[in-house]
N, C-alpha and C positions, 0 to 999 in steps of 0.2 A: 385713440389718439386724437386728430386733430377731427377727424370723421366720429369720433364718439364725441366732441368739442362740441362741433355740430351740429350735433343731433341733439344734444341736449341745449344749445341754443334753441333749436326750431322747436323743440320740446317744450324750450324754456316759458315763452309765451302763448304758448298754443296751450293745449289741453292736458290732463292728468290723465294719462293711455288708461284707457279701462279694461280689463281683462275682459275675457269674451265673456264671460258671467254677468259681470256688471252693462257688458253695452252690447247688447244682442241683435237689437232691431237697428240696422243701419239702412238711413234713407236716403237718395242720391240729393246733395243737395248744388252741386255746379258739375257739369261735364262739358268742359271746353277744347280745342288745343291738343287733345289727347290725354286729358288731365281728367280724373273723372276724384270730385270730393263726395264724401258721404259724413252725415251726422248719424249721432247716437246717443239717445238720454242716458244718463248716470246716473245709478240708484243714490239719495241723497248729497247729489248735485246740483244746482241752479247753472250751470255751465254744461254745456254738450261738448263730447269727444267730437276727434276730427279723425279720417281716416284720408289720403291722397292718395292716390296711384297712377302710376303712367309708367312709359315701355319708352326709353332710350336709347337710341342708335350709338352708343358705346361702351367704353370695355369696362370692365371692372376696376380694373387698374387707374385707369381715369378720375374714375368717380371716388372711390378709394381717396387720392392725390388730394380732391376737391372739398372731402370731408376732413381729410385731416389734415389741413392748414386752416387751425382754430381761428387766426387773425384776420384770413382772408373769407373763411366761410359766409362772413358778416357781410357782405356785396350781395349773395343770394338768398338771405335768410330772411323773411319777412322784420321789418322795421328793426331792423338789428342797427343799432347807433355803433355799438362797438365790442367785441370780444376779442378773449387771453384766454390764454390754458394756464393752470392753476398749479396740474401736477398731473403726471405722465406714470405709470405705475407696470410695467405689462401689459394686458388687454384690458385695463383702466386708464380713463382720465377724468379729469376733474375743470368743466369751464366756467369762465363765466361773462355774461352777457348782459345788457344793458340796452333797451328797447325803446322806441319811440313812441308816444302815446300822442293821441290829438290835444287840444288845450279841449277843458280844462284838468283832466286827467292827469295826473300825477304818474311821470314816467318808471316805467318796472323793471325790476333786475330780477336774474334768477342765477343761480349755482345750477352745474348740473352733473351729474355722475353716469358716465356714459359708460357700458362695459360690453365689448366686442369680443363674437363669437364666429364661427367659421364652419360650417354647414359641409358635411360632406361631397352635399351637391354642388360646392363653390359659391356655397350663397352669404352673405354677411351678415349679420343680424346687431344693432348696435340697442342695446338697452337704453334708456334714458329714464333718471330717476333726478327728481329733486330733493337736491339739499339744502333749506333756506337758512340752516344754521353754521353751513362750514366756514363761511368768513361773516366778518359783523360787518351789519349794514351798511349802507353809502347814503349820506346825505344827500337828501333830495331826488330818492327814489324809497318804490313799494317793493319791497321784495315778492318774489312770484312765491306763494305760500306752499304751491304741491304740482309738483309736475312726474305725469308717468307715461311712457308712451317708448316708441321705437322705430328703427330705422330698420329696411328689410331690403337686401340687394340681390335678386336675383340672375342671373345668367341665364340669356334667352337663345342659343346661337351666338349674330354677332350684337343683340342686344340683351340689354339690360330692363329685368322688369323692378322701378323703385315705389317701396310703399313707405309711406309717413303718417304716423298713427300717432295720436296724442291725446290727452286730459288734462286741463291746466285750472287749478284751482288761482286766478290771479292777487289774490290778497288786497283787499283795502275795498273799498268802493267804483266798480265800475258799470257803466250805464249799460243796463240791457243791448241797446243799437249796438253798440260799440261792442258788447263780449258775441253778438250775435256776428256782426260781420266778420269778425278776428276768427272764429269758427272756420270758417269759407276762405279768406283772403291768405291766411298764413299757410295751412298746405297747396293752397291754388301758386300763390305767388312764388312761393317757394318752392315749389318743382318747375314751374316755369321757369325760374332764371337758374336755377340749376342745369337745368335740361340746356338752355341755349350754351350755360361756359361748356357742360358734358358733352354735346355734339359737334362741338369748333373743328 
């Protein structure tokens, strides 16, 4: 729902999730805050996956709430300008987002197909896949060409342990600096301002 919305926002400009196949050797590259980000090369990628992780002092339920208010998600999600949910399907949804880029960079959109599962152990797992073909393009945006990655919620007690993993192939031209820092910035910032609405 609004938490697969989400996720394929934060999905949506971040990284194209690599399977454990594809991104094997992960290196820590930010641990701040209690946020600990990790890279990983991608066999015929010019773009590194991201992995985030951190341990929140609230319930599932919460976090749950936080992910799936697609429209609101966009407050905590790195450079998110603005997102809608698309379509609502069972344990699918369909979002879509629209991202801030520096000048001169041509700002990104992505579609995303988020599909939510539910772990015996109470833990949530929200898939995040890109689709850059389900609505036609918006002017005056690149669409995010390949996004793969997930949302993983686990129950720790009375916390929460959250991982954020992604692959984002961004489409068009972007400058090294700028896909290198996007790497780091989007699961850092994005569990970070998650974390502050989740522990209120």
């Amino acid at each position: 729902m609004g938490s697969l919305h989400r996720m394929a926002v934060l999905c949506g400009l971040t990284v194209l999730l690599a399977s454990t196949a594809q991104a094997e050797e992960w290196k820590t590259a930010k641990e701040e805050e209690g946020i600990k980000v990790s890279l990983s090369e991608v066999a015929g990628s010019q773009y590194k996956a991201f992995r985030g992780v951190t341990v929140m002092k609230t319930t599932m339920a919460k976090l749950r709430a936080l992910q799936e208010d697609v429209p609101g998600a966009c407050a905590w999600i790195h450079e998110c300008k603005t997102q809608k949910l698309l379509k609502h399907e069972g344990n699918q949804s369909w979002t879509y987002t629209q991202f801030n880029t520096p000048w001169p960079v041509t700002p990104r959109d992505s579609v995303l197909h988020v599909t939510t599962a539910e772990g015996a152990d109470g833990s949530l797992t929200r898939e995040l896949e890109g689709q850059p073909k389900y609505i036609p393009e918006e002017k005056g945006f690149v669409r995010v060409a390949q996004v793969k990655g997930f949302w993983k919620l686990v129950p720790k007690g009375d916390q929460v342990e959250v991982t954020y993993q992604a692959h984002t192939e961004p489409g068009g031209s972007v400058p090294s600096w700028l896909a290198n820092k996007f790497v780091v910035d989007a699961p850092f910032n994005t569990l970070k301002a998650l974390k502050e609405r989740a522990e209120k």
